[in-house]
Every structure is written in C-alpha cells, then in structure tokens.
N, C-alpha and C positions, 0 to 999 in steps of 0.2 A: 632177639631171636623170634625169626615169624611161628614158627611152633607157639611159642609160648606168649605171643602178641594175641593170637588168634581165640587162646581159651580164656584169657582175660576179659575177651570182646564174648565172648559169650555168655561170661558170668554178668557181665555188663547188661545185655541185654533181655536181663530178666524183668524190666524197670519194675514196676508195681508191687511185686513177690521179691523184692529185694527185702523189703523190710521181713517176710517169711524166712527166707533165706538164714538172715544174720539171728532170727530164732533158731533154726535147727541148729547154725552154726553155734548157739549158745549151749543147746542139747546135747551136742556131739560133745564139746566137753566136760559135761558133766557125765557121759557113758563113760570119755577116756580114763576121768580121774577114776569111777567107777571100779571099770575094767583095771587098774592101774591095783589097787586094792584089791579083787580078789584074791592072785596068788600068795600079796605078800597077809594078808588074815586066814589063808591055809597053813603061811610055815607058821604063824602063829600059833595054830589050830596044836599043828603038829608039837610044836616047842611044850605048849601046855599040857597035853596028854603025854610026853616023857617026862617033864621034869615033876617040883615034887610037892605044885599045887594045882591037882586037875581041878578044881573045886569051883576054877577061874572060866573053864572051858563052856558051861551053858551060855551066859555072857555073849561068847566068840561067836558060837552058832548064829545066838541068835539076831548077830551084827549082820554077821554075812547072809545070812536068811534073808534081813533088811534088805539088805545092800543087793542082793540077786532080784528081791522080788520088782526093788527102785530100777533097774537096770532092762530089766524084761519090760516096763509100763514104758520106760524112753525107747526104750525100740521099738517097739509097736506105735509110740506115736511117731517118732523120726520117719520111722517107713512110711505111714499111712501118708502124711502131709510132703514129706521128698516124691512118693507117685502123684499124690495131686498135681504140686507145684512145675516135674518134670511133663506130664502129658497134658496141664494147661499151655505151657509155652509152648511146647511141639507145635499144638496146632495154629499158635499165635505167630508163631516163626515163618510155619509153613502158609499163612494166611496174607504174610508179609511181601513174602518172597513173591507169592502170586499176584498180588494184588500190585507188586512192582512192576512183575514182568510185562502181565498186562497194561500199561503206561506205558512202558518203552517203543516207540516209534519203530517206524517198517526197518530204518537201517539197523537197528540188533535181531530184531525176528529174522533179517536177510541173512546174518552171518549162522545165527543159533540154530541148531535142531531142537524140534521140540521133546524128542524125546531124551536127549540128553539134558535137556532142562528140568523133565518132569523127574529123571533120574538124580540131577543135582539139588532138587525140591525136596524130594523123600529119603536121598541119603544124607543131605545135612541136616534135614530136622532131627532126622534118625540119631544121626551122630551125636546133634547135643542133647536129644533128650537121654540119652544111654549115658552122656558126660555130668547133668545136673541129676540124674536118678543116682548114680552111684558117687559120685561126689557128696549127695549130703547125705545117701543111709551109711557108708561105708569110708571114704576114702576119707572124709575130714576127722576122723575119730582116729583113725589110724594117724596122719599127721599131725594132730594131737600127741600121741603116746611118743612118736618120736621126738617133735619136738620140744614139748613141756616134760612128760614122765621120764623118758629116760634117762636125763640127765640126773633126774633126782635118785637114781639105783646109785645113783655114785656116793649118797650120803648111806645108804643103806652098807654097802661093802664096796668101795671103789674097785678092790681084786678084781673082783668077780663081773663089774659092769664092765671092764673090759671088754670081754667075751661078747656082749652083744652090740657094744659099741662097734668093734669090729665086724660085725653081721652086718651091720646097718652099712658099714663105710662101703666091705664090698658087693652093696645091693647097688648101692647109689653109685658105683664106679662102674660098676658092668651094666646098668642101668642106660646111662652116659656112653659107654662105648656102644652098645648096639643103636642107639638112634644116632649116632654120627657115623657106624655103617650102611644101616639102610634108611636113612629119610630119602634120600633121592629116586633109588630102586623102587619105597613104596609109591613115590610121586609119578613112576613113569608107570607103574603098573594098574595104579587108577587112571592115568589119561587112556591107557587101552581099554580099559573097562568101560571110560566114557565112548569110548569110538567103536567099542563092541555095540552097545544099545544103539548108537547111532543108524551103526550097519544093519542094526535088526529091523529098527524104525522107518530108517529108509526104505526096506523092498518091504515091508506089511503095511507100510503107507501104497504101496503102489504096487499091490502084489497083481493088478492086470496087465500088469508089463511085465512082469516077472513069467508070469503062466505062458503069456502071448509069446513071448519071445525064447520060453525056456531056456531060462537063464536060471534053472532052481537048481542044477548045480554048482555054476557058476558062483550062486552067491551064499550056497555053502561052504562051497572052497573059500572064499572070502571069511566066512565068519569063523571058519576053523584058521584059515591064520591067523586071524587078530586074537585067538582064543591063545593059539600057540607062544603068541607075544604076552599076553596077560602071563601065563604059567612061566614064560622065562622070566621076569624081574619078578614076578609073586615068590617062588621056590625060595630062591635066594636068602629071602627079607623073611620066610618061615622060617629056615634055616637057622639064623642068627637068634630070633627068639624063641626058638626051642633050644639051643646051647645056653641060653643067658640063663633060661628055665630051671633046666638042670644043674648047672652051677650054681646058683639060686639055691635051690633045694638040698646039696649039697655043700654047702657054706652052712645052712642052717643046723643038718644033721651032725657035723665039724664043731660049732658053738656050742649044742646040748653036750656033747662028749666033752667039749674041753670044760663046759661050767662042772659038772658033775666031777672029772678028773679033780681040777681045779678047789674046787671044795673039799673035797675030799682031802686032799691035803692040807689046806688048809683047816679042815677040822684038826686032823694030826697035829698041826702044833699052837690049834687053840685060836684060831684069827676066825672061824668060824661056826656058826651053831648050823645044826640038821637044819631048821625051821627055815635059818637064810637062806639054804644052800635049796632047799625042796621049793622058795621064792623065787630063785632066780631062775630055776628049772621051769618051771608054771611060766613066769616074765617071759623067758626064753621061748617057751612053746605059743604061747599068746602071741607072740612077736611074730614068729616064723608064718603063724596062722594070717595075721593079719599083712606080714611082708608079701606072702603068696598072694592075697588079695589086691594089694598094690600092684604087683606084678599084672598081671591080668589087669587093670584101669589102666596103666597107664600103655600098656602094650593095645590096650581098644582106644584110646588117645592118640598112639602115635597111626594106628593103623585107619585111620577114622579124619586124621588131620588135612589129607586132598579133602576128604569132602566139605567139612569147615570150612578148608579155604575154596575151594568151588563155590561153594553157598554165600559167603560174603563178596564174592568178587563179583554176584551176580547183582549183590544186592548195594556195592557200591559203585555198578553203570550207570552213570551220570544218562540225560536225558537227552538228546540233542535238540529241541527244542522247549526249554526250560518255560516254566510258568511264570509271569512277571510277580515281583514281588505286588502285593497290594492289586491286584487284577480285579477287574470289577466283569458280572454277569453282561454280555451282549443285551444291549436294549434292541428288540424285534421291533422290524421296522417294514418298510416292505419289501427288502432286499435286493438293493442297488450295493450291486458289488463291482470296484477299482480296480486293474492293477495301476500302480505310479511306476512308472520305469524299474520294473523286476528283472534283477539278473538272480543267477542261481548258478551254482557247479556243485557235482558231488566230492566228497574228500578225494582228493588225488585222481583226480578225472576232470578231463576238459570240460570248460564251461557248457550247461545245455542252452540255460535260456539267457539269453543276453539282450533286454532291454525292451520288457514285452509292457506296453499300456494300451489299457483299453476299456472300456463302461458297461457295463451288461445293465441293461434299465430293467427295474422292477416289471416279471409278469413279462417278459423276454425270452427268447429262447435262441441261445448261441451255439452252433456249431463249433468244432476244434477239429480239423482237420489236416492232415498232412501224412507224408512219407512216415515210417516209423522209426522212431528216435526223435523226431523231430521236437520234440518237448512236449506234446499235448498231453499226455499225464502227468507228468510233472507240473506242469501249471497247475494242474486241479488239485495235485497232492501239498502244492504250497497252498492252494487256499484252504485246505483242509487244517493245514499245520501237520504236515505229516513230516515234513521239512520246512525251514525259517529261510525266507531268501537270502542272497548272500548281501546284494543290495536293494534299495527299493521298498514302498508300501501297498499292502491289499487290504482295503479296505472293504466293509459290509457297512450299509447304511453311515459312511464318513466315522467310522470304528474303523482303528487300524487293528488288526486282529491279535497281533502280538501285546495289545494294552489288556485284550480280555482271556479270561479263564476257558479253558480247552472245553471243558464240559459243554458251559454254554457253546461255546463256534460249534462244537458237533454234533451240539440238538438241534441248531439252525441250519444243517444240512445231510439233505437226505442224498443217499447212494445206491443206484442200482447197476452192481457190474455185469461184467460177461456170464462169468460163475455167481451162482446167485450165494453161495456160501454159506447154506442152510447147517448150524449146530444139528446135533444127533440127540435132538429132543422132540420131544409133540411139535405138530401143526401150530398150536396156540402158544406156545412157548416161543418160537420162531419169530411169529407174527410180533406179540408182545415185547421184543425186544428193546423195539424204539418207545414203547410205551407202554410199562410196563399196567396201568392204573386203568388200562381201555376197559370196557364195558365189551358184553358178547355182544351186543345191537352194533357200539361202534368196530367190533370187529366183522360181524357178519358184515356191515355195510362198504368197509374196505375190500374186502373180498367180491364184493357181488361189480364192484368197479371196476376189480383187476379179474374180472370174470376168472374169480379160483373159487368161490362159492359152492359152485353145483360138483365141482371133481373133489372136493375136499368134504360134502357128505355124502359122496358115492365110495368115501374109505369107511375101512371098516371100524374104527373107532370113530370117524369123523373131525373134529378139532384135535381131539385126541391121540391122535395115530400119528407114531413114533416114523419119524424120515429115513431115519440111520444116515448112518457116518457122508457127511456132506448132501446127504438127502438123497442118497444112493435109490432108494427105493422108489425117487418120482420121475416121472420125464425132464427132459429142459426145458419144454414147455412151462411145464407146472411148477417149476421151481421158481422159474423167473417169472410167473404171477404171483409166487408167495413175496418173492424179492418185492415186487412191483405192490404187492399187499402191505407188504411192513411198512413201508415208504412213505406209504398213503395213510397208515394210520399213526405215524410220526407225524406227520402233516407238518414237514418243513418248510419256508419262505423259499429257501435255495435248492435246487434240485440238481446231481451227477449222473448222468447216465453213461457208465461207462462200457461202448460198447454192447447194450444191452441184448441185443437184437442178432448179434452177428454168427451166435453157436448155431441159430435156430432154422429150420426148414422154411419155404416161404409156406405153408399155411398154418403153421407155428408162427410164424412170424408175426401174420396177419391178427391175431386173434390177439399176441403178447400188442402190438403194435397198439391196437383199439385202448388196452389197458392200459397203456402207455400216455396214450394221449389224454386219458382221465386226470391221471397221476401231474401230467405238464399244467395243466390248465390254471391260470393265476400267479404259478411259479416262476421264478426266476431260474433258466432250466439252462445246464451245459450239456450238448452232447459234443461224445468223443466216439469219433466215428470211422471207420474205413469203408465200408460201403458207403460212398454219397449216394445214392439214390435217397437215403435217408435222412437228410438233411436241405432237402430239397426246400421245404416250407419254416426253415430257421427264418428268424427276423434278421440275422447278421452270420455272417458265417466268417471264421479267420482262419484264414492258411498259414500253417507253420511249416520255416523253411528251415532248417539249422538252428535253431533256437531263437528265432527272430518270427514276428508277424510278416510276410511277405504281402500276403492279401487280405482284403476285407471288402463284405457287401451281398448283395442278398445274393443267390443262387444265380438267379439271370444276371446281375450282374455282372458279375464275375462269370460267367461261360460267354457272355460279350466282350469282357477283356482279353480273351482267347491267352491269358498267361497260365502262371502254375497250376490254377484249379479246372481248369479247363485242362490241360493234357493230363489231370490225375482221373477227370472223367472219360475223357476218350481214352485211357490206357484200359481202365475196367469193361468200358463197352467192348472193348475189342477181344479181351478176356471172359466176357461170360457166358460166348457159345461152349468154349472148353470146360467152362463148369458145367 
C-alpha cells in the first residue's frame, strides 16, 4: 500500500538520528508500561482504603508518587529531544529536496513551476516533520498500550477487557473505512491546491502583463474556479472524518458505560472487586484519551500523504544527464572544443541536430548562426551538458565531457545570455557567483572592463545595492554589464554568448559591445546570433540549416558564396529601414 510505503520511507530517512529515534522508541515504552500502572495502582489505592488493612495504603501512595513523578521527567525528555530530532531533519529534508532540484537539468525546470515546487518543498518537509514530532512524543506510546498493555487487562479480568477490546476493534474498522473512502478525493484535492499556487505564481511572476492587458479579473475568475475545485473534493473527505470523529467518541462513551454496567454486575455475584472495576474505568478513560490522539495523527497522515508523496516523487527524478560513475575534475587546457558527429533529438520530438562536427581552436571566436530552430542553442546547451547527445562526442581540450564531473565542465564555461538573469540579491552577490573567493580589487577590476564600475557606485548602496526580482531595478544595459562582469571574473577558457547584445538599443549596444570585446579576448568564444552584423569579425562562422551545418567560413567568405548566409543577410538589410 503506497500510504503506508511512503511513511516507512520517511522514518527511513532519518539516517543518523535513527539511532535517537530507537531511544525515544525505548522511552515510549517505558511511559506506556508507566501510563499502563497508574489506573490499575488507583483501584489498588481504592481496594486498600475499603477493605480492612489500610495500614498498607502509605506504601501505594508513595509508589504512585514514584511512578508519576518517573513519568513527568520521560516526557519532558521525549518532547524535548522528538522537537529537536523532528525540526533537525525538516530542515535536512527540505535542504535535500533543494539541493536536488537545483541539479535537475532545463528539461524538468521546463515542465515544473516554481512555485508549485517551493510549495511541494515546505509542505512535504511540513508534513514529515508534524509525522516524526508526533510520532515519538505521542503516537508510539499510544501503540505501545495497545499493542503490548492491553492484552494484558485480560489477565487482570478478561470480562471486563472485552469492552475495550472492542473500542479498539471499532476505531481501527472505521479507521480503515474512511481512508478507503477518501484517499483518492484527498489526492485530487491537493493536485488543485498544487494548481491553485501555480495559477497564483504564474500571473505575480508576470503581473506586467496582467496590469497591461487587464486581465486582473480574468485571472481572478480563474483562481476562484480552481478554489471552487479545491472546496468540492476537500468537503467531502471533511465530511467522512468528522462522522468517523464522532463515532469515535461515541464507541468510547458506549465502553465507559458498559465497563462500569458490566462490573457492576459482576461485583453482584462476586467475579469482581470495586478496585478492578474503578482500573478498567481509569484504562478505559486513558485509552479513549490517547484513542482521540490517534485519531487526529493519523487523520494528519492521511491528509498530509499527496504531500509526502509529492516530495518523494520530486526527489526520486532521475537526472537526464547522469554523472559518470568515477568522473574525474576537467584538466584546463586552453580550450579546443570538438563536436565528433553530434546528433541529438528531444524525447518524442523530431531529431534537431543531425550530424554536426566541427573544431573551435583555442582563443577563437565562432559564430552560430541561422533561421530559428535551427539547432544553435541546442548545440551549445549539449556542450554545456544541459542535455547528452543522442549520438556522437564533444570534447574540451580531447576530454570527452561525459568522462568529467558537471561542476568542473561548468566552471570552464562562461555564459552571457540575452536576459542577463540577475538573482534578487546585492550587486556583489551577483557578480560573486562564478567566484565566490574574488577579492574587492578583483571585483572592481572586472567591472571597470565590463565598464559597470562607475553606474554601480553612482548606486546608492554601491556594491551593495540590492537589484530586485531579476534585477528589475537596472536598465538592460546595466544588467548585461553585470552579466558581462560575472563572466569576467569567473574567467573561463570557454566563453557563450548567447544573444547578448540583441535586447539592447544601439548605443547600449555600443558601450555592452566594448565590454564584450574585453570579456572575448584569449577565449575560446561562441556567439549565437541573429543580428549578423555582429558576427562580422568571427574567425569562422557556421550556418545552421535544419539541424545540420550547411555553411562555414569567415563573413566575406561566405557573403562571396552568395548561398544561405548571404540571403539571411540581405533579408535583414532589407528589413532594417522598417525597424
């Protein structure tokens, strides 16, 4: 049963605090036998103060005195060490789960929202640490009493265990019938929960489109339906455990009356003393106490089980391009990058690149040009490993990149895209990414290259000063010198420029452009381009036709061969009155 797979796998992955664990678990039964003894050392109590040597009674007290005062010092530690134990893993869980996502390659970021991931992050750590906090202060103690103490009420008065024998049977039968009427109902009511935050995410990711287009009622109408959908399977699955609830409760208050009946009669013809009868009553109420606490864990278990399994499913996506086992660090070289006959296709999509080779020489700089779709990011996204070819090798300095560890290939190159995709932290925080150990001299010195020096202490904090959300607060200009900053002070062999240049005005252009050329100088540089004018001064430039190289050769070259790169530049000449 995946229910019960899944909280297995959770207690599972406590690793180190397991040996903690199996102490509290030691703990817990010594509260249960504890708890197990107090009512029956009250009928005791009681037996001695009627019959007809109370003499015996100091003794009693001062057992149960013991025994209360032994039972208050284990709970107090149980709790203290079950909150440690529960909100140390929380944050290890949730440190996991990030720490994965971040790994997973473009193709699950393309499927995944982020915000329904950040949602699946905080409500499955949520979920277990609420399942290992109440699991050791409370639930294991209880599962204790029932399944070691109550069998033993049988040697005490087997009459009388009946009665809560029977409690027990039907907690655990209506227990059983409500999660086999709503596990499914709760399962469709967390995917609209997840599709709720989605809906949310998606227009406050993009609320300039929202405003522009006045589409804010629009996409309240939307979030009130998907609300609508939530409320219809949630209702339902309340419904059932609020009846189990009160049935619950009243099976309980059923037991007290029949032990008490029950004894009663039994005293009548002598099968039972007061003292037992006032035991089972106490057992009884203790039970009912601790039943209701059951009720409630496991009704937050079943209601809480999407998110577990949300959070594990996230956390067993496989990678699509795995690390080789035994992978050794890229030895820097001076970065002569391969392709050997690269083909590629994406899952269930026609082949893009079918049969691309070609040498980019160290301290080079190759153009990648062509119609769109034509493969040119995709090539650079296999050399990245952002994807494994399907056939074919890319090699960096005669390293085929799939023998080395991702870390190294991706300090050996640097990326400056269109969007320069500035985090929503400080100027220095930004820059420091690619490196994290830079010095302020070799930071100021990568700046004053990518001419972002003199606009970045005319802010008001200066290194300091916070970008916001995508860097919302700089021009494009400025952001794509910070892009153009980081790059520089990564100071990669291998250089991406994807598009860098293409958001920008031309005397934004001119200025990122200067910076640019800093940034290229020594490297081994790919641009991906649709303005050719900017490719003019490439040492080799390739045309991509259909996922094949069609052309190759310096600019003049190829505008002499009057074939495909030549009419992709007389199409833009002819278009750039109209811009």
């Amino acid at each position: 049963m995946e229910f019960l797979r899944n909280y297995l796998r959770v207690m599972h992955i406590l690793g180190p605090d397991r040996a903690l664990g199996w102490l509290l678990t030691a703990a817990n039964l010594v509260l249960a036998g504890l708890l197990f003894l107090d009512p029956l050392l009250f009928g005791r109590v009681i037996d001695t103060v009627a019959g007809p040597n109370p003499e015996g009674l100091l003794p009693l007290l001062a057992l149960w005195g013991g025994i209360g005062a032994v039972s208050i010092g284990a709970n107090i530690l149980v709790a203290l060490y079950a909150d440690r134990l529960a909100h140390r893993n929380r944050l290890k869980a949730m440190a996991r789960f990030y720490a994965h996502v971040l790994s997973l390659p473009p193709s699950f970021h393309g499927e995944a929202q982020s915000g329904r991931l950040m949602k699946i992050m905080n409500s499955g750590a949520g979920a277990m640490f609420n399942i290992w906090l109440t699991f050791f202060r409370e639930a294991q103690t209880t599962l204790t009493t029932l399944v070691v103490m109550l069998p033993l009420t049988i040697f005490l008065n087997w009459r009388l265990s009946i009665a809560l024998i029977l409690l027990v049977l039907v907690f655990c039968v209506m227990i059983f019938i409500v999660i086999g009427r709503t596990e499914q109902g709760q399962s469709q009511a967390e995917d609209y929960q997840y599709k709720l935050i989605g809906v949310a995410q998606d227009a406050l990711s993009n609320v300039v489109v929202v405003q522009s287009f006045a589409r804010l009622r629009q996409e309240m109408q939307l979030f009130e339906d998907t609300t609508r959908q939530v409320i219809s399977y949630q209702f339902p699955v309340l419904n059932w455990w609020a009846v189990a609830s009160v049935m619950t409760r009243g099976a309980s208050t059923i037991a007290v009356i029949g032990i008490v009946a029950l004894g009663t009669w039994l005293h009548s013809k002598g099968l039972a003393g007061v003292g037992e009868i006032i035991s089972f009553v106490g057992l009884a109420t203790m039970l009912i106490g601790r039943l209701d606490g059951t009720m409630g864990f496991i009704s937050r278990l079943f209601f809480e089980a999407p998110n577990v399994r949300a959070f594990f499913k996230v956390i067993d996506t496989a990678t699509s391009v795995p690390e080789k086992p035994g992978a050794v660090r890229l030895v820097r070289g001076p970065g002569e990058v391969e392709f050997k006959d690269v083909r590629f296709g994406y899952p269930h999509a026609p082949v893009v690149l079918g049969g691309i080779d070609f040498v980019a020489k160290p301290g080079t700089t190759v153009a990648l040009v062509g119609q769109t779709g034509a493969g040119k990011s995709t090539a650079m996204a296999l050399l990245q490993r952002l994807w494994d070819p399907t056939s074919g090798h890319i090699t960096i300095d005669g390293q085929d990149i799939r023998d080395i560890t991702l870390e190294s290939l991706r300090e050996a190159i640097g990326v400056v895209f269109q969007d320069a995709m500035l985090l929503n932290r400080s100027i220095r925080e930004n820059l420091l990414i690619g490196r994290p150990d830079a010095t302020q001299d070799q930071l100021e010195q990568a700046c004053r290259l990518a001419e972002a020096h003199d606009f970045i202490t005319r802010q008001a904090q200066g290194y300091d000063t916070m970008v916001g959300e995508r860097g919302v607060t700089l021009s494009g200009g400025q952001r794509q010198r910070l892009a153009i900053a980081r790059a520089l002070l990564k100071d990669p062999p291998i250089l991406i420029l994807d598009e860098a240049t293409s958001a920008l005005d031309a005397a934004t252009e001119a200025r990122v452009s200067r910076a640019l050329a800093a940034l290229m100088h020594g490297r081994t540089t790919f641009i991906i381009a649709h303005r050719l004018s900017t490719v003019r001064d490439a040492d080799e430039i390739l045309v991509f036709d259909q996922g094949r190289i069609a052309e190759r050769g310096t600019f003049q070259s190829l505008m002499a061969k009057d074939g495909i790169f030549a009419q992709l530049v007389a199409t833009q000449l002819e278009q750039a009155p109209a811009h």
